[in-house]
N, CA, C and O atoms as a Maestro MAE file, in Angstrom:
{
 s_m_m2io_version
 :::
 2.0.0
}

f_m_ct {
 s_m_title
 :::
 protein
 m_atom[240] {
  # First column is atom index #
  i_m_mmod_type
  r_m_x_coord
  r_m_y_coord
  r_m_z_coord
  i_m_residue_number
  s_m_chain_name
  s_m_pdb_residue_name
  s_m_pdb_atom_name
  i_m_atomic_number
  :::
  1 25 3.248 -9.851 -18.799 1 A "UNK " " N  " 7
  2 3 1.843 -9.668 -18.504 1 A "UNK " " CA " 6
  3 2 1.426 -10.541 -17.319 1 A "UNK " " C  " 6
  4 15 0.830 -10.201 -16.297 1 A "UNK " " O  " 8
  5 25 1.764 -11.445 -17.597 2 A "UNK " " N  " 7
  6 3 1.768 -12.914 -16.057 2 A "UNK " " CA " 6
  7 2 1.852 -12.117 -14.666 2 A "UNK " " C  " 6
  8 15 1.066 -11.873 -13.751 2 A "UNK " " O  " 8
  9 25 3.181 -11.836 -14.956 3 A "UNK " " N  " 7
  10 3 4.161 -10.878 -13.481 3 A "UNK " " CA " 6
  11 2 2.937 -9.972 -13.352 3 A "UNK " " C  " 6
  12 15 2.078 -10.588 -12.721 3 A "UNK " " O  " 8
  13 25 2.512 -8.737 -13.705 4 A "UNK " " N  " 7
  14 3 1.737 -7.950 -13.211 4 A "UNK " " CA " 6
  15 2 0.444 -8.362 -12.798 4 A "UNK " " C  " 6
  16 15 -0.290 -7.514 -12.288 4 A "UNK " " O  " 8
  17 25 0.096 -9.387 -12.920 5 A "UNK " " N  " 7
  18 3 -1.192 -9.717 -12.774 5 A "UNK " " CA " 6
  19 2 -1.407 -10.408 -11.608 5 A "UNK " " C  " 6
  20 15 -2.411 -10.506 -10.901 5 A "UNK " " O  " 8
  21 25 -0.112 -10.951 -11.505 6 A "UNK " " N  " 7
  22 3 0.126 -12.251 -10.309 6 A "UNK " " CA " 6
  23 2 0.987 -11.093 -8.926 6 A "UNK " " C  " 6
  24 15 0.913 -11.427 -7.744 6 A "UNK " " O  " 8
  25 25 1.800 -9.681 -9.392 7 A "UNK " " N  " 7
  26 3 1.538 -9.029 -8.079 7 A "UNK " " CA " 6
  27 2 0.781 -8.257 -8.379 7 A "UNK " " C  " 6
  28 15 0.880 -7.919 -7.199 7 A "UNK " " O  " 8
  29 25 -0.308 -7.225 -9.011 8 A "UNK " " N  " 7
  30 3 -1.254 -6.787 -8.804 8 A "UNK " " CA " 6
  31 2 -2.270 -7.223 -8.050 8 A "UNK " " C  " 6
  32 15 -2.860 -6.383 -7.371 8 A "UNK " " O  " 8
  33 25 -2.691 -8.604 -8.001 9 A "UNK " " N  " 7
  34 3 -3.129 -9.351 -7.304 9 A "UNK " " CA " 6
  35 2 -2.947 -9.449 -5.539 9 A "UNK " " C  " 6
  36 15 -3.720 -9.352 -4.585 9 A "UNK " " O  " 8
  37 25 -1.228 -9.735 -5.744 10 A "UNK " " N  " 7
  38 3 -0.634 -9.883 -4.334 10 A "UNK " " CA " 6
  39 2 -0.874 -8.317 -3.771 10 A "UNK " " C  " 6
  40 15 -1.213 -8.166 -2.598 10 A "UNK " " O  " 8
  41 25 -0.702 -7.267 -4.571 11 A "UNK " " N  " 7
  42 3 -1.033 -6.564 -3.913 11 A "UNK " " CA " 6
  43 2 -2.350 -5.835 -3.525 11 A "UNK " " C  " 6
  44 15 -2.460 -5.247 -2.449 11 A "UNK " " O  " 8
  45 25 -3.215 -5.892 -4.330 12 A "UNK " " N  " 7
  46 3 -4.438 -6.080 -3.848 12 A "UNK " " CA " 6
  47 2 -5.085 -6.543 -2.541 12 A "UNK " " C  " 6
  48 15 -5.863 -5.983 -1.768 12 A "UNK " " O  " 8
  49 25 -4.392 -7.997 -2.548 13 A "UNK " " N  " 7
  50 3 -4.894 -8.523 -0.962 13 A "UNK " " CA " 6
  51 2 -4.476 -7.619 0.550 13 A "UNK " " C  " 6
  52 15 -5.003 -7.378 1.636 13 A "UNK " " O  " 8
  53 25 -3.331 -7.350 -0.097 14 A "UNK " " N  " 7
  54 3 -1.978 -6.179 0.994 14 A "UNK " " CA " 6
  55 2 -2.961 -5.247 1.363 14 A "UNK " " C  " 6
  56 15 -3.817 -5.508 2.209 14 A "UNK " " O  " 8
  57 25 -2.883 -4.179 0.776 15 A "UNK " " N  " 7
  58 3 -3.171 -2.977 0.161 15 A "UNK " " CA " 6
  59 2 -5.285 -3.068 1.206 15 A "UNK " " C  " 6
  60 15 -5.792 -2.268 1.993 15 A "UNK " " O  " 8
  61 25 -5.934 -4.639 0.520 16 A "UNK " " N  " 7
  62 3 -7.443 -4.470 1.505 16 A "UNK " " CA " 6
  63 2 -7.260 -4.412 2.666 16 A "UNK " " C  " 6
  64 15 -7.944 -3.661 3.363 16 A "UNK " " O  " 8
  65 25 -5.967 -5.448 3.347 17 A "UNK " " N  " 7
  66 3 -6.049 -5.659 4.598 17 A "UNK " " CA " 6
  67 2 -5.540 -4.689 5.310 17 A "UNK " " C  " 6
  68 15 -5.839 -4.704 6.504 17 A "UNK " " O  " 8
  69 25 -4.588 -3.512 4.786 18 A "UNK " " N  " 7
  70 3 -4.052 -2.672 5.612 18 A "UNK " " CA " 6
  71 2 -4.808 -1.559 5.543 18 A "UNK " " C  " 6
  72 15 -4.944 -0.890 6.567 18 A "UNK " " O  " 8
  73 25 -5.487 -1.129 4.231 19 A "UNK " " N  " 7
  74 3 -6.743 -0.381 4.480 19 A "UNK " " CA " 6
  75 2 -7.989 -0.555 5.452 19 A "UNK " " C  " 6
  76 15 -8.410 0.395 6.114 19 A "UNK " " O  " 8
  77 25 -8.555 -1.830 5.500 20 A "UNK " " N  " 7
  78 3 -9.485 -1.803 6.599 20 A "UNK " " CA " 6
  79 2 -9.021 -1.919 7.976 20 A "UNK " " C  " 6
  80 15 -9.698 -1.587 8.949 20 A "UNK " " O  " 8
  81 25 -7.607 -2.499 8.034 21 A "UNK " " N  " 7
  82 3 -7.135 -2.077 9.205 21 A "UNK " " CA " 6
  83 2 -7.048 -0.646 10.059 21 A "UNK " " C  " 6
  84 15 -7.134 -0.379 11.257 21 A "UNK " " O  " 8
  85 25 -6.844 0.104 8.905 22 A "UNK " " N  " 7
  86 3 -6.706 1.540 9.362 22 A "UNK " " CA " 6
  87 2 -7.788 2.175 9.678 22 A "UNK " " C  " 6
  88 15 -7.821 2.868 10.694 22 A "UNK " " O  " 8
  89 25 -8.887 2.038 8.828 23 A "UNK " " N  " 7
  90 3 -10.233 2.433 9.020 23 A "UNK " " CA " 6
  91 2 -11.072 2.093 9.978 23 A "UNK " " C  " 6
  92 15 -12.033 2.806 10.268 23 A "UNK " " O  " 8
  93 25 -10.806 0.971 10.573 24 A "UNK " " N  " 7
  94 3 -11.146 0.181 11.592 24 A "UNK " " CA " 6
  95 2 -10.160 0.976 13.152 24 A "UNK " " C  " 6
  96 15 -10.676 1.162 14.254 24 A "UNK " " O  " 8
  97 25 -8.868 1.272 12.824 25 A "UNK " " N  " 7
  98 3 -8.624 2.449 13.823 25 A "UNK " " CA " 6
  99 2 -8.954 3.561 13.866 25 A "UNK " " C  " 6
  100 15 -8.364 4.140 14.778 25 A "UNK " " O  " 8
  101 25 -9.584 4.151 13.357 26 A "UNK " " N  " 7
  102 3 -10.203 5.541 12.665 26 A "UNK " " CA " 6
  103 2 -11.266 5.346 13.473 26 A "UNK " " C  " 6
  104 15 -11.525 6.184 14.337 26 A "UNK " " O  " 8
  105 25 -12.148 4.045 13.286 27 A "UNK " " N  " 7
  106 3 -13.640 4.249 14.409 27 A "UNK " " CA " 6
  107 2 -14.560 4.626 13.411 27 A "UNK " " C  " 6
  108 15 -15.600 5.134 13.829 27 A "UNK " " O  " 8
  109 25 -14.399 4.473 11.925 28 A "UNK " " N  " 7
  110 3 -15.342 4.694 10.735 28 A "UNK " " CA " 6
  111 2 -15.988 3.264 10.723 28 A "UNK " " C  " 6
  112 15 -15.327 2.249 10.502 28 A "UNK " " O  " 8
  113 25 -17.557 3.271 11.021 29 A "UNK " " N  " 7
  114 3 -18.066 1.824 11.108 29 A "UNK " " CA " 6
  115 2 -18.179 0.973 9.938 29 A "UNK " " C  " 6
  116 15 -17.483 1.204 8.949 29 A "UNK " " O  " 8
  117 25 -18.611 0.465 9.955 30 A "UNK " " N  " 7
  118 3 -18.320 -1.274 9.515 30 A "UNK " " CA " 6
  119 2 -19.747 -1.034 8.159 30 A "UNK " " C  " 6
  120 15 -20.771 -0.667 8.736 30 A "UNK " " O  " 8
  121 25 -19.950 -1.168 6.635 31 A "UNK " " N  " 7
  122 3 -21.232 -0.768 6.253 31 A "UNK " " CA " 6
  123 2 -20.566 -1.031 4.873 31 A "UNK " " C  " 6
  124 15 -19.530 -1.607 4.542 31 A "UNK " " O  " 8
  125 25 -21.619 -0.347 4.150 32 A "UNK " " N  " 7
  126 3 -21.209 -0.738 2.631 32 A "UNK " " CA " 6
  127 2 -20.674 0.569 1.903 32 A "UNK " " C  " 6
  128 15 -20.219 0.550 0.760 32 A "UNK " " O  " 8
  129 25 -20.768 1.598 2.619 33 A "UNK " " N  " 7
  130 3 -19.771 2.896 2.180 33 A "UNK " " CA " 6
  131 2 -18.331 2.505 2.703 33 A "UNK " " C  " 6
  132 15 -17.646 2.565 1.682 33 A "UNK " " O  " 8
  133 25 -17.838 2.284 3.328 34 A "UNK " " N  " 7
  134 3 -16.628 1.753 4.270 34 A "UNK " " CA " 6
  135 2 -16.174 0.330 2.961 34 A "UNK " " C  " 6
  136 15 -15.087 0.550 2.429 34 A "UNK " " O  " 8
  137 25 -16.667 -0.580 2.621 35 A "UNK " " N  " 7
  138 3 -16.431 -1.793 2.033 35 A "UNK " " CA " 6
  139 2 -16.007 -0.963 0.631 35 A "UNK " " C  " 6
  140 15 -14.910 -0.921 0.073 35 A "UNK " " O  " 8
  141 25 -17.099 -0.411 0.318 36 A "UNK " " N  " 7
  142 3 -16.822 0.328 -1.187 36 A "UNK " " CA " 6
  143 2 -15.699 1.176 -1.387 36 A "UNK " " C  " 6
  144 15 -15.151 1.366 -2.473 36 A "UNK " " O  " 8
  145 25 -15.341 1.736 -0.173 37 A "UNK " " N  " 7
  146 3 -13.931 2.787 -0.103 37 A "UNK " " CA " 6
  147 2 -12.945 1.725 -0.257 37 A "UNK " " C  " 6
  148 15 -12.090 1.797 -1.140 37 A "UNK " " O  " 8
  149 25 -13.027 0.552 0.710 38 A "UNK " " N  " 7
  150 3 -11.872 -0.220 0.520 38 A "UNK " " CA " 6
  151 2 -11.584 -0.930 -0.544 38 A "UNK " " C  " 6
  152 15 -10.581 -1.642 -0.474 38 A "UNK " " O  " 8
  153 25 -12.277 -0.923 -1.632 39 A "UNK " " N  " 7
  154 3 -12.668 -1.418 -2.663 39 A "UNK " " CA " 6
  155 2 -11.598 -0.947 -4.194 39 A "UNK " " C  " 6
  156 15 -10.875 -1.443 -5.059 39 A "UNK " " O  " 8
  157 25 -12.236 0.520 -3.645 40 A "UNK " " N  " 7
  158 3 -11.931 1.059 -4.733 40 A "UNK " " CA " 6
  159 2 -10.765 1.539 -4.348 40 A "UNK " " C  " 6
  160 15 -10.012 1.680 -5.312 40 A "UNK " " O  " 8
  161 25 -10.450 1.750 -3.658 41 A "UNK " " N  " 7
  162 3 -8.266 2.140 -3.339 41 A "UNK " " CA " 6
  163 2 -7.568 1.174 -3.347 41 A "UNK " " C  " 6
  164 15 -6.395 1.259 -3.709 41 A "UNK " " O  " 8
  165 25 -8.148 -0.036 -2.929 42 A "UNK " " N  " 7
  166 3 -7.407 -1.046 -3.181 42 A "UNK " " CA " 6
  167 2 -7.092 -1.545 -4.579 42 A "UNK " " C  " 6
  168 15 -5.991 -2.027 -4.847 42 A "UNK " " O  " 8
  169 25 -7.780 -1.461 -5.205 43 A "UNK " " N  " 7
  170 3 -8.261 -1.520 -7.080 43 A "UNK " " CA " 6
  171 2 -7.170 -0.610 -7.685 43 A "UNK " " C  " 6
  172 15 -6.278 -0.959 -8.459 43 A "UNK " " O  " 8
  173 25 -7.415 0.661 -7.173 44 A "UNK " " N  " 7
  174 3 -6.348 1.922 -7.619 44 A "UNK " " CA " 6
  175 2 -5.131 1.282 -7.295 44 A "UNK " " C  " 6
  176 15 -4.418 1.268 -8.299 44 A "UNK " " O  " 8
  177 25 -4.656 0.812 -6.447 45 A "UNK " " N  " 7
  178 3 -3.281 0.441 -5.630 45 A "UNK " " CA " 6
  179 2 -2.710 -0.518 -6.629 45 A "UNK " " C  " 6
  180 15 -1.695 -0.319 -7.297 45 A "UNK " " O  " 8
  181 25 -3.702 -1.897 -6.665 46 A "UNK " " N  " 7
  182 3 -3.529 -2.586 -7.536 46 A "UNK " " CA " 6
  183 2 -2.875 -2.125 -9.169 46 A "UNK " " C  " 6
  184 15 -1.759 -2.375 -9.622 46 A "UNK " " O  " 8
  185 25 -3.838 -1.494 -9.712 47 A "UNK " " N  " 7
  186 3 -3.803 -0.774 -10.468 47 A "UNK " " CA " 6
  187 2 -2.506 -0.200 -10.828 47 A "UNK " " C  " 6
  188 15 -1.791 -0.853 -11.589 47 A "UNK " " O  " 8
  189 25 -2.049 1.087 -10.326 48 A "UNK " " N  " 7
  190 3 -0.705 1.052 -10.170 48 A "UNK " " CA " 6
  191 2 0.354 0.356 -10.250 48 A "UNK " " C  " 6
  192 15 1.341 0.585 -10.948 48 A "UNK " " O  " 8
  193 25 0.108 -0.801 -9.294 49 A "UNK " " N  " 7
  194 3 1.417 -1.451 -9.203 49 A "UNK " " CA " 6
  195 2 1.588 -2.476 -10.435 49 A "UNK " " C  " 6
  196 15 2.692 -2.768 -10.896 49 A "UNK " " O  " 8
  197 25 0.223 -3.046 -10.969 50 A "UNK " " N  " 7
  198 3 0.859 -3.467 -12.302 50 A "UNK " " CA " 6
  199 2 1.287 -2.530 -13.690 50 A "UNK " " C  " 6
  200 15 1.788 -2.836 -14.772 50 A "UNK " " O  " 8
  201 25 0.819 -1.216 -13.079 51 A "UNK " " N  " 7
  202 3 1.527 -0.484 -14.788 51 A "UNK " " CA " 6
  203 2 2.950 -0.376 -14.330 51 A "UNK " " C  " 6
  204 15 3.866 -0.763 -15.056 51 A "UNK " " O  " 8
  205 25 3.208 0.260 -12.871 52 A "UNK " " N  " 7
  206 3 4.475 0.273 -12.092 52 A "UNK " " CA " 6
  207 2 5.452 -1.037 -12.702 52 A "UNK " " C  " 6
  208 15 6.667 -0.957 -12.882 52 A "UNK " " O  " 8
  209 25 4.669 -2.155 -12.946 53 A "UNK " " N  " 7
  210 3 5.387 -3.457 -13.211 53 A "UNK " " CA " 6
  211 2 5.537 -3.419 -14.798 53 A "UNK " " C  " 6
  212 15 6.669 -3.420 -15.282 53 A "UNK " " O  " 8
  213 25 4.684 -3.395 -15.412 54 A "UNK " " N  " 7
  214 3 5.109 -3.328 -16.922 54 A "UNK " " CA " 6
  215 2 5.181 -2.209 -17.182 54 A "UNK " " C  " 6
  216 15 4.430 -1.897 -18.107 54 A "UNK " " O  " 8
  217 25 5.978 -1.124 -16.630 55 A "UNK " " N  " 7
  218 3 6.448 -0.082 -16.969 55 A "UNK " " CA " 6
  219 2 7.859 -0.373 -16.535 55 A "UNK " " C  " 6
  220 15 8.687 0.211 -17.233 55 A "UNK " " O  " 8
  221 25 8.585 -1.453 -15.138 56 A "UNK " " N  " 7
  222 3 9.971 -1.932 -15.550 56 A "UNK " " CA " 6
  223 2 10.244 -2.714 -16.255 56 A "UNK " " C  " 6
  224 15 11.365 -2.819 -16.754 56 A "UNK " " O  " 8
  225 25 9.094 -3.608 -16.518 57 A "UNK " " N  " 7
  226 3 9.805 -4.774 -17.848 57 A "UNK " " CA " 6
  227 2 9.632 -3.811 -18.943 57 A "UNK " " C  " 6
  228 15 10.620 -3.925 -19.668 57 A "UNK " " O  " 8
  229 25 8.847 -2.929 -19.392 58 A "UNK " " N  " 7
  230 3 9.354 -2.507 -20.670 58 A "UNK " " CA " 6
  231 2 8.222 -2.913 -21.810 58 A "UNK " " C  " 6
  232 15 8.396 -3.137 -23.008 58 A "UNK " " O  " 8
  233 25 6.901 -2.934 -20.965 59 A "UNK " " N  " 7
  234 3 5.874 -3.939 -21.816 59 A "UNK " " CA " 6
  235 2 4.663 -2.276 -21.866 59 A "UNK " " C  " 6
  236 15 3.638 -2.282 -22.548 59 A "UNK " " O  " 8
  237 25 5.003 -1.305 -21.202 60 A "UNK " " N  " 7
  238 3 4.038 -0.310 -21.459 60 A "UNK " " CA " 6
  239 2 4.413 0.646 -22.526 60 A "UNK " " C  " 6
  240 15 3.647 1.558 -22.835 60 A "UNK " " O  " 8
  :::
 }
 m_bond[239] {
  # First column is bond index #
  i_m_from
  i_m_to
  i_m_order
  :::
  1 1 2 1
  2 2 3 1
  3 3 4 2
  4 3 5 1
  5 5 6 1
  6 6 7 1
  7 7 8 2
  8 7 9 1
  9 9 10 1
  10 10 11 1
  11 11 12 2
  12 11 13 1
  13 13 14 1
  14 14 15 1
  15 15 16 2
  16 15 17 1
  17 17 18 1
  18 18 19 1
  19 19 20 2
  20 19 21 1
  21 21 22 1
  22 22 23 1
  23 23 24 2
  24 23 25 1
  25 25 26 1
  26 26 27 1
  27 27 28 2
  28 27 29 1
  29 29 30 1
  30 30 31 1
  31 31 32 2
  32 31 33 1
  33 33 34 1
  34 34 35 1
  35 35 36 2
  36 35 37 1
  37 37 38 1
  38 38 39 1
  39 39 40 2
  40 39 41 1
  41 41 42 1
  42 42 43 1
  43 43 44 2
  44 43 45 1
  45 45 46 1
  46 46 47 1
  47 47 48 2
  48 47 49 1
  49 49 50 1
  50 50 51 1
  51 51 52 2
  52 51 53 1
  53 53 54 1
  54 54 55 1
  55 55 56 2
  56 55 57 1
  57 57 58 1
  58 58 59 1
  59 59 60 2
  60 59 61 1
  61 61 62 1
  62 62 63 1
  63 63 64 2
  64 63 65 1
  65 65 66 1
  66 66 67 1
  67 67 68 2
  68 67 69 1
  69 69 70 1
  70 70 71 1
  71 71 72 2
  72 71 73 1
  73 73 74 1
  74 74 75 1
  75 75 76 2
  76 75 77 1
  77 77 78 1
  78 78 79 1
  79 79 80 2
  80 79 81 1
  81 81 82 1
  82 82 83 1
  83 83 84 2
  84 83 85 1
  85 85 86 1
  86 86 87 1
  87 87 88 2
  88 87 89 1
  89 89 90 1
  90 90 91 1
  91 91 92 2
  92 91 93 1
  93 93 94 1
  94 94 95 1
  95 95 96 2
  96 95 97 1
  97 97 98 1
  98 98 99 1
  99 99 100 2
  100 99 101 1
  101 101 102 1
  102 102 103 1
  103 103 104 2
  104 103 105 1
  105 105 106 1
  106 106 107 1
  107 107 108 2
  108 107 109 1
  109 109 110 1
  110 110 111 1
  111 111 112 2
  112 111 113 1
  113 113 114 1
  114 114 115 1
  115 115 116 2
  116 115 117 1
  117 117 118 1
  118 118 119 1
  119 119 120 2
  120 119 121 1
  121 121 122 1
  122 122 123 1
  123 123 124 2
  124 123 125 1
  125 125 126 1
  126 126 127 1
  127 127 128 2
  128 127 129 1
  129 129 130 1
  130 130 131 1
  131 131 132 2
  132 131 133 1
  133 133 134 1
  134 134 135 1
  135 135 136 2
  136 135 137 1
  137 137 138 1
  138 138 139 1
  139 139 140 2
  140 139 141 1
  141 141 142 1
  142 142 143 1
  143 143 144 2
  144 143 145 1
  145 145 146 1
  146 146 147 1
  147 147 148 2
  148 147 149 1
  149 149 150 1
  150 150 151 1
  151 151 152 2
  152 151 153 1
  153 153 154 1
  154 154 155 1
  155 155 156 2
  156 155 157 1
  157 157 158 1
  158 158 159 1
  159 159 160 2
  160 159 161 1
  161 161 162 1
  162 162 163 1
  163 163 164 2
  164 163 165 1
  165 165 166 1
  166 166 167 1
  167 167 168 2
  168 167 169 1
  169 169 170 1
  170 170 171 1
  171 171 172 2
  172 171 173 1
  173 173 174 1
  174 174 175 1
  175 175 176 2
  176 175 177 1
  177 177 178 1
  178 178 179 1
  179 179 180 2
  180 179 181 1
  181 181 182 1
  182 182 183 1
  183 183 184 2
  184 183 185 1
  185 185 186 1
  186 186 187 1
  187 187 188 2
  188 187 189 1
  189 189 190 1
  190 190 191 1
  191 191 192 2
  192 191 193 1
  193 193 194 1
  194 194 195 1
  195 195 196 2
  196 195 197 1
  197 197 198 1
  198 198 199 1
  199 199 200 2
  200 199 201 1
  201 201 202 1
  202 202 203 1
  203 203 204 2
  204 203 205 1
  205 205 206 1
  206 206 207 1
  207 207 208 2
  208 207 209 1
  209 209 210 1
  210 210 211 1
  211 211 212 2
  212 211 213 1
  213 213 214 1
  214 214 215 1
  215 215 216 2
  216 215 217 1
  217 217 218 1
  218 218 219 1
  219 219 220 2
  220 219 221 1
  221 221 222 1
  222 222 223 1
  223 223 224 2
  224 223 225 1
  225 225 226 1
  226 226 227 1
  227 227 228 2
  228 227 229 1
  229 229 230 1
  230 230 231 1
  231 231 232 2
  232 231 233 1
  233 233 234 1
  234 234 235 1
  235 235 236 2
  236 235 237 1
  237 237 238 1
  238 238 239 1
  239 239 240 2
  :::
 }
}
């Protein structure tokens, strides 16, 4: 439970910065629809990668 939480986390941070990176090449401005998108995919991403994680240890 530790492990997923501690990279769900790590990936979380990943996952914001390469999203607003992209969006920010896109030329989609800067606002609180834009923050909220990055928000919530990043969350999803997160998300994932800890069931992804306790689905190899064997804890789901």
């Amino acid at each position: 439970m530790l492990l997923s939480i501690v990279i769900s986390t790590i990936v979380y941070f990943v996952a914001s910065f390469f999203i607003k990176r992209q969006f920010v090449e896109m030329g989609l401005p800067a606002g609180m629809t834009r923050g909220l998108m990055v928000f919530c995919l990043s969350v999803a991403i997160a998300y994932a990668a800890a069931a992804a994680v306790d689905w190899v240890t064997g804890r789901f």
